[in-house]
C-alpha positions as CSV (number, residue, x, y, z in Angstrom):
1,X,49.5,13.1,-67.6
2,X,52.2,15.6,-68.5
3,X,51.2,15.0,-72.5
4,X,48.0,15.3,-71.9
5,X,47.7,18.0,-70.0
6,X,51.3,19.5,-69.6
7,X,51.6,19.1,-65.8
8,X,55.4,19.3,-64.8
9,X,56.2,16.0,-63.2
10,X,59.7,16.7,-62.1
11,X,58.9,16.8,-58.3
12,X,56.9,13.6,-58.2
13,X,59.1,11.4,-55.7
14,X,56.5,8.1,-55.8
15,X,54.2,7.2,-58.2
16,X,51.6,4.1,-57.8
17,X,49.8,2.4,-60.2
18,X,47.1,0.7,-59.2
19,X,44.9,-2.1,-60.9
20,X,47.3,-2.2,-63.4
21,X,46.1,-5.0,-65.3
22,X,43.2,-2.4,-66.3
23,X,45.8,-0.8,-68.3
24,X,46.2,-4.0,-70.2
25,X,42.6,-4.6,-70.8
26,X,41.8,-1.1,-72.4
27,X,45.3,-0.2,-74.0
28,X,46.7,2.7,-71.7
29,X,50.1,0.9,-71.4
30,X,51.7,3.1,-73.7
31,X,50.4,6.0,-71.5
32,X,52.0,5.2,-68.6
33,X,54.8,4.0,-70.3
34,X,55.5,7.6,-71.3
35,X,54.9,9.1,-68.1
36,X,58.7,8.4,-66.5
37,X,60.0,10.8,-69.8
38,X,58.9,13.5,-67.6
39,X,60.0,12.2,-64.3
40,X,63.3,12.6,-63.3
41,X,63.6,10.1,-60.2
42,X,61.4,8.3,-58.1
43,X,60.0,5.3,-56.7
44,X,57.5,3.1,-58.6
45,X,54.5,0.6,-57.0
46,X,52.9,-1.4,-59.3
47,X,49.6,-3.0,-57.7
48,X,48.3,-6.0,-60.0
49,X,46.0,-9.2,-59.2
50,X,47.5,-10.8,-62.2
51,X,51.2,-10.5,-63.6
52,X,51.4,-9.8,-67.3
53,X,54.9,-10.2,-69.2
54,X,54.3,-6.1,-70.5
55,X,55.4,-5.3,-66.8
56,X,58.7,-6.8,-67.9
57,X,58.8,-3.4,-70.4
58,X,59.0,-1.2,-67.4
59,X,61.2,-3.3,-65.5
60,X,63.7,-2.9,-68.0
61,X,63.1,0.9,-69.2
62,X,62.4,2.4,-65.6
63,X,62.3,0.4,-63.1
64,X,65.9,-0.1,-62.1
65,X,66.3,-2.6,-59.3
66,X,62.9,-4.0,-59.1
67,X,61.2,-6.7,-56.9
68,X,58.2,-8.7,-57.0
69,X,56.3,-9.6,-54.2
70,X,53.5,-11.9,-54.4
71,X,50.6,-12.9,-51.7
């Protein structure tokens, strides 16, 4: 978003993904992987039907203290 189209994203205090496994399918991971360069702090929710190991990525760049809850 801010690369893209230079939006400050320092406010931003929650960000959600959802249908993230379309990032998978179509290559945008590295996208959104960027995203939390221009985010100082805040929470992330991640909304997936099917876990992929990428997610483990962002666990370990961004998303500090992380749990999964499955249904």
């Amino acid at each position: 978003i801010m690369y893209l189209n230079g939006i400050n994203l320092n406010n931003l205090q929650l960000c959600i993904v959802e249908d993230a496994e379309f990032l998978f399918k179509n290559n945008h991971f590295a996208e959104v992987t960027r995203t939390p360069e221009s985010i100082s702090k805040c929470q992330y929710l991640v909304f997936t039907t099917k876990y992929d190991t990428r997610f483990d990525r962002w666990r370990d760049s961004f998303m500090y203290n992380s749990q999964i809850v499955e249904l």
